[in-house]
LUMLOKOL-306612 format. One record per atom (N, C-alpha, C): x, y, z; residue in three letters. Coordinates in nm, 4 decimals. Each point is the difference from the previous one (the first is absolute). Example, Ala and Ser with C-alpha at 12.3 -4.5 7.8 and 13.67 -1.06 7.14 Angstrom:
BEGIN
+----------+----------+----------+------+
|       xx |       yy |       zz | type |
+----------+----------+----------+------+
|   1.3190 |  -0.5690 |   0.7800 |  ALA |
|  -0.0890 |   0.1190 |   0.0000 |  ALA |
|   0.0900 |   0.1200 |   0.0000 |  ALA |
|  -0.0350 |   0.1050 |  -0.0720 |  SER |
|   0.0820 |   0.1190 |   0.0060 |  SER |
|  -0.0770 |   0.1090 |   0.0730 |  SER |
+----------+----------+----------+------+
END
This chain:
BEGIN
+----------+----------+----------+------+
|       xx |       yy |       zz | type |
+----------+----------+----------+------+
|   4.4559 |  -2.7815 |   3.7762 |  UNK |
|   0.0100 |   0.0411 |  -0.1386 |  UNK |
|  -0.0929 |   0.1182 |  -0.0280 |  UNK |
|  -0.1183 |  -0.0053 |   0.0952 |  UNK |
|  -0.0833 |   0.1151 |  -0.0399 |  UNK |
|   0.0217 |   0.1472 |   0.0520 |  UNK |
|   0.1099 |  -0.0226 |   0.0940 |  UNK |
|  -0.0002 |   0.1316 |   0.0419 |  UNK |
|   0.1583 |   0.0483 |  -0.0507 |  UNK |
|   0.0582 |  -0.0718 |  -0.0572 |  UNK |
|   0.1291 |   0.0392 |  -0.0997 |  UNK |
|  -0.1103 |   0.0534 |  -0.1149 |  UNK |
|  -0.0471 |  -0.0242 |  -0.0928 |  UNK |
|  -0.1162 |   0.0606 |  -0.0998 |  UNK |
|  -0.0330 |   0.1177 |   0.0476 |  UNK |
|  -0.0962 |   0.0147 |   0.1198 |  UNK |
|   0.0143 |   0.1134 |   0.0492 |  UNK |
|   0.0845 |   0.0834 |   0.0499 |  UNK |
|   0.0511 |  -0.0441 |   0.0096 |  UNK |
|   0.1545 |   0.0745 |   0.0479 |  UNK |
|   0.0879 |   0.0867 |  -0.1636 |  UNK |
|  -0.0505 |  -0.0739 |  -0.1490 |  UNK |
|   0.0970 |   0.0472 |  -0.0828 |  UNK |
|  -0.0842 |   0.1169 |  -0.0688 |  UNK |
|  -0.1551 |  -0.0668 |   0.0084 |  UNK |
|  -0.1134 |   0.0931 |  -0.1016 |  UNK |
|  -0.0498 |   0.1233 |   0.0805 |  UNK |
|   0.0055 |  -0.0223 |   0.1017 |  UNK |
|  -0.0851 |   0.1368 |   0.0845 |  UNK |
|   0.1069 |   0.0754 |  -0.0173 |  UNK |
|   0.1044 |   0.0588 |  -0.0252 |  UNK |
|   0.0845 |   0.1649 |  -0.0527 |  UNK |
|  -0.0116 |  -0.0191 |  -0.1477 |  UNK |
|  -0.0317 |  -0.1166 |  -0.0627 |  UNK |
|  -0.0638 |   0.0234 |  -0.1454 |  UNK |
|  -0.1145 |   0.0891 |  -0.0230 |  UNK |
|  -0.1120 |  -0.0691 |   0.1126 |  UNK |
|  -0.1263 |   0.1028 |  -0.0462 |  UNK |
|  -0.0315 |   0.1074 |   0.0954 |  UNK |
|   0.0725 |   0.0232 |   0.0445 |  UNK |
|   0.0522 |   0.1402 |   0.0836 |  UNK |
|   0.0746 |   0.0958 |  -0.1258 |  UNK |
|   0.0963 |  -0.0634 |  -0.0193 |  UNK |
|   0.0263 |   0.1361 |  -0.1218 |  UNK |
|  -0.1200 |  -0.0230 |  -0.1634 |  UNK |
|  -0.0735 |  -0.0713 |   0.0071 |  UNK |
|  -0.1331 |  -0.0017 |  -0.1229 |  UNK |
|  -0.0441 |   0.0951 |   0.0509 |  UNK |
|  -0.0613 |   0.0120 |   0.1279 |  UNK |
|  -0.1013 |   0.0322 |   0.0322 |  UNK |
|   0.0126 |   0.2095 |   0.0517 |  UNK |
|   0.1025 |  -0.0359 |   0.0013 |  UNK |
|   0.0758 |   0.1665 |   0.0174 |  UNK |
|  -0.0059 |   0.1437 |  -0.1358 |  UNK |
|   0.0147 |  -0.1326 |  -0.1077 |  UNK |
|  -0.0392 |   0.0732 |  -0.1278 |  UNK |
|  -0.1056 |   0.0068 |  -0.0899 |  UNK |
|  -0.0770 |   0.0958 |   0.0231 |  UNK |
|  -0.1453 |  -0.0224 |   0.0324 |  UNK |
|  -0.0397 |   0.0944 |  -0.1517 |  UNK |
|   0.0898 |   0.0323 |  -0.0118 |  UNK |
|  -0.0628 |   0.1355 |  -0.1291 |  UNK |
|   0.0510 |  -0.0909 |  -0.1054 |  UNK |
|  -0.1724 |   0.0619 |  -0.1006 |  UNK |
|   0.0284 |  -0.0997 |  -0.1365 |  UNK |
|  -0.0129 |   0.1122 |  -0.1132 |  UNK |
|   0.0604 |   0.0131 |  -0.1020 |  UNK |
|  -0.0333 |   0.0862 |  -0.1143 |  UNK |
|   0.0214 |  -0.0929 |  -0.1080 |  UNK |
|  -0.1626 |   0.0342 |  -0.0358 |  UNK |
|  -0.0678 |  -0.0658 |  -0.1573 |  UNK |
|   0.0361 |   0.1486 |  -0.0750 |  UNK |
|   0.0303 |  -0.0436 |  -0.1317 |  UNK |
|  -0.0476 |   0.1004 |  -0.1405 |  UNK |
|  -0.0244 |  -0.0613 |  -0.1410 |  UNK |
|  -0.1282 |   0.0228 |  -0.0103 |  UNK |
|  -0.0038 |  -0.0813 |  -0.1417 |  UNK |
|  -0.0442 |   0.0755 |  -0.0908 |  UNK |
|   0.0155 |   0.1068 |   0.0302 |  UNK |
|  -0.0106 |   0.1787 |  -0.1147 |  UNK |
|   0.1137 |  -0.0372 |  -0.0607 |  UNK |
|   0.0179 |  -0.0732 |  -0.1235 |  UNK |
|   0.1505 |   0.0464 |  -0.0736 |  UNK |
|  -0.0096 |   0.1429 |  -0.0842 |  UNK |
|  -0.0865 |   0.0530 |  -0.0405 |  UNK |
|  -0.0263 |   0.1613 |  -0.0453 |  UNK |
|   0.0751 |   0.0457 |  -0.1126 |  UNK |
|   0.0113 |   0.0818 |  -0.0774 |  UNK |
|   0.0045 |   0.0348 |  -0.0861 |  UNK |
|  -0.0013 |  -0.0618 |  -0.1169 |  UNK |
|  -0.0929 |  -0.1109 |   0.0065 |  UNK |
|  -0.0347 |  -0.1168 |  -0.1261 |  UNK |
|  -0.0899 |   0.1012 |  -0.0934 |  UNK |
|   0.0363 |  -0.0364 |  -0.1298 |  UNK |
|  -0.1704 |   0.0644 |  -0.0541 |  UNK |
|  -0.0835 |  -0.1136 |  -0.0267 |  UNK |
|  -0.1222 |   0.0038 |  -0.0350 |  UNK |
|  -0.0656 |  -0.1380 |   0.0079 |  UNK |
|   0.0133 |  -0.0446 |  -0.1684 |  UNK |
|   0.0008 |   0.1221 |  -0.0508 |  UNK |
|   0.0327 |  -0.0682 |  -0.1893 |  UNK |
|   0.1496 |  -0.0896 |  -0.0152 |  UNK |
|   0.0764 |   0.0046 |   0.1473 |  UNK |
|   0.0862 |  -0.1006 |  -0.0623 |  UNK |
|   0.0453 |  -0.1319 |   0.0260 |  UNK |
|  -0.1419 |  -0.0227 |   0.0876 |  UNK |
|  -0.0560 |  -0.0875 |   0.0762 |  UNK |
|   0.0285 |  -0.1364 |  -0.1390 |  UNK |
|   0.0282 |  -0.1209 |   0.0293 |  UNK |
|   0.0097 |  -0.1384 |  -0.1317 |  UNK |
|  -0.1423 |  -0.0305 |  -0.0204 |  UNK |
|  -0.1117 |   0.0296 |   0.0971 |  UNK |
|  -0.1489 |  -0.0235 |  -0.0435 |  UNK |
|  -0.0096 |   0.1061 |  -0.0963 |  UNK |
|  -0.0257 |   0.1043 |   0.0117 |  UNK |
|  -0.0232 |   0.1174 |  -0.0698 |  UNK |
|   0.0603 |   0.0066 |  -0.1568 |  UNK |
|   0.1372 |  -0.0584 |  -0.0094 |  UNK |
|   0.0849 |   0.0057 |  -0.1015 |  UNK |
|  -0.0605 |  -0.1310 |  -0.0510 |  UNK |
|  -0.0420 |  -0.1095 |   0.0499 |  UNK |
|  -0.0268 |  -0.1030 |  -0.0933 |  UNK |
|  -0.1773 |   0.0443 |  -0.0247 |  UNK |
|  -0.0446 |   0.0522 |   0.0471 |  UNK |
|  -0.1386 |   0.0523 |  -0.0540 |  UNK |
|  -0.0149 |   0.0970 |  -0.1048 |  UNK |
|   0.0973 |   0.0682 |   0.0306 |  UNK |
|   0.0218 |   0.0778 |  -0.1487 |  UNK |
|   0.0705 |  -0.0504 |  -0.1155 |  UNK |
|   0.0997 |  -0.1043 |   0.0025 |  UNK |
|   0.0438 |  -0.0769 |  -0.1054 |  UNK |
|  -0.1207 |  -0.0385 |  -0.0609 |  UNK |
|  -0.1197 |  -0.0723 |   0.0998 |  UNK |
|  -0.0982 |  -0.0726 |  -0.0771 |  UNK |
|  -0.0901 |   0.0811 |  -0.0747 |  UNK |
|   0.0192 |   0.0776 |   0.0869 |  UNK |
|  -0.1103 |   0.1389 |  -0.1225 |  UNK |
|   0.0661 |   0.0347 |  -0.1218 |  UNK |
|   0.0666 |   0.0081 |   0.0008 |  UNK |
|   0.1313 |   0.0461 |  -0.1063 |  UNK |
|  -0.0625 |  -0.1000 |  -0.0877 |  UNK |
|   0.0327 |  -0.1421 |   0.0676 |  UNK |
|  -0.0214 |  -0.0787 |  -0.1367 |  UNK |
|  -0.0724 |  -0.0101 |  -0.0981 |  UNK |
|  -0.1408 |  -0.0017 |   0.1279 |  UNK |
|  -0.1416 |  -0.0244 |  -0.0668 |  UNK |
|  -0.0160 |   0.1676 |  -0.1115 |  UNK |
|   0.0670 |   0.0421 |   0.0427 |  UNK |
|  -0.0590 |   0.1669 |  -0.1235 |  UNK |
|   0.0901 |  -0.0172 |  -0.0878 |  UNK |
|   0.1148 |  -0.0718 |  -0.0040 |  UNK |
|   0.0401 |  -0.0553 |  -0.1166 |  UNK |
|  -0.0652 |  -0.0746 |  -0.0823 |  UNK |
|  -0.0528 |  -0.0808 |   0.0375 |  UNK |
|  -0.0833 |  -0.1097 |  -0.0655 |  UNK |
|  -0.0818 |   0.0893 |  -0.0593 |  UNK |
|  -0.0799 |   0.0602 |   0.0901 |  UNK |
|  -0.1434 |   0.0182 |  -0.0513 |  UNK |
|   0.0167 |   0.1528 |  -0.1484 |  UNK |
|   0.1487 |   0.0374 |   0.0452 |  UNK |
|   0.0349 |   0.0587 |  -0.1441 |  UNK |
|   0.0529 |  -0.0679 |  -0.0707 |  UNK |
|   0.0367 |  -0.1403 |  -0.0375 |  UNK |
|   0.0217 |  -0.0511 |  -0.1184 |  UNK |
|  -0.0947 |  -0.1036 |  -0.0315 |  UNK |
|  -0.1053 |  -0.0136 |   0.0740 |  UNK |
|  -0.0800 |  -0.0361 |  -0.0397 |  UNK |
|  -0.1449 |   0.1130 |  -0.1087 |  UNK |
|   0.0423 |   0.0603 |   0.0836 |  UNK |
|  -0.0562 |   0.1363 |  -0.0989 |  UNK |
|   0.0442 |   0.0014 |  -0.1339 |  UNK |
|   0.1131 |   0.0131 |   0.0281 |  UNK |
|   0.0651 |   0.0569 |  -0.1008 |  UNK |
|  -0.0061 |  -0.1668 |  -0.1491 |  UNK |
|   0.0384 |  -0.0835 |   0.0765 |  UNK |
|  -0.0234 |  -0.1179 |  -0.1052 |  UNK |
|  -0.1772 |  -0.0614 |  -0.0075 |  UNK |
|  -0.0640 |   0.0322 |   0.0614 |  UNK |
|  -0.1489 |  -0.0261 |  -0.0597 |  UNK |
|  -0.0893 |   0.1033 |  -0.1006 |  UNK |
|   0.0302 |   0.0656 |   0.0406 |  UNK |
|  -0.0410 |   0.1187 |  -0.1588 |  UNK |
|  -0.1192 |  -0.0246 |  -0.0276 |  UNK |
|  -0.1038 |  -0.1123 |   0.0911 |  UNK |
|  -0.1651 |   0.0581 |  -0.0620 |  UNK |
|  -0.0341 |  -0.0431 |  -0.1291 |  UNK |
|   0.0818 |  -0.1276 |  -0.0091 |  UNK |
|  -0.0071 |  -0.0941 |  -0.1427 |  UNK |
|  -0.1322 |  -0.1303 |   0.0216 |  UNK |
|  -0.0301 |  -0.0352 |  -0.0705 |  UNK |
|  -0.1276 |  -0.0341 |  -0.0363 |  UNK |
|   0.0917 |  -0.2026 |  -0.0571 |  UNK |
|  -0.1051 |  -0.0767 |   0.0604 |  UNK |
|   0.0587 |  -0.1276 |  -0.0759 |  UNK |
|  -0.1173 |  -0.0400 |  -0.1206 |  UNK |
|   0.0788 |  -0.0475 |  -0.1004 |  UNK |
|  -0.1304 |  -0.0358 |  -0.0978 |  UNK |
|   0.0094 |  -0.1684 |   0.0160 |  UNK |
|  -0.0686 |  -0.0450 |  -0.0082 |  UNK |
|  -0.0304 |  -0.1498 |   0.0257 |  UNK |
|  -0.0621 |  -0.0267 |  -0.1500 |  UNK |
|   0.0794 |  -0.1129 |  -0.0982 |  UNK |
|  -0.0430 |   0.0043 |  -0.1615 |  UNK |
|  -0.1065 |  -0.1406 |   0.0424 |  UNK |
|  -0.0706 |  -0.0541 |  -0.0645 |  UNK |
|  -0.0880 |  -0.1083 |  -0.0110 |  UNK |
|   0.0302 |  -0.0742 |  -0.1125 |  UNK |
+----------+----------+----------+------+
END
């Protein structure tokens, strides 16, 4: 039985072993980084907060509380 096994796998890793060249690429390139989903959700959040902090402006007005006794 063991040399039927060998007999079916050895022209298996005879032709593995023949193709020897590997090509990686993990440059996908011409991304810009502003349109990156980190970038875009970091600027949503800025967005927000300078919203706020102009209607909070805008509705505190530097008013004074009087407390009656």
């Amino acid at each position: 039985m063991d040399t039927l096994m060998n007999a079916m796998f050895v022209p298996l890793i005879a032709l593995q072993a023949a193709d020897k060249q590997i090509d990686i690429n993990i440059s996908s390139g011409g991304e810009q980084w502003y349109l990156s989903p980190v970038w875009l959700a970091v600027g949503g959040l800025a967005l927000i907060v300078l919203i706020m902090f102009i209607v909070m402006a805008v509705r505190g007005g530097g008013g004074t509380t009087i407390v009656k006794e």
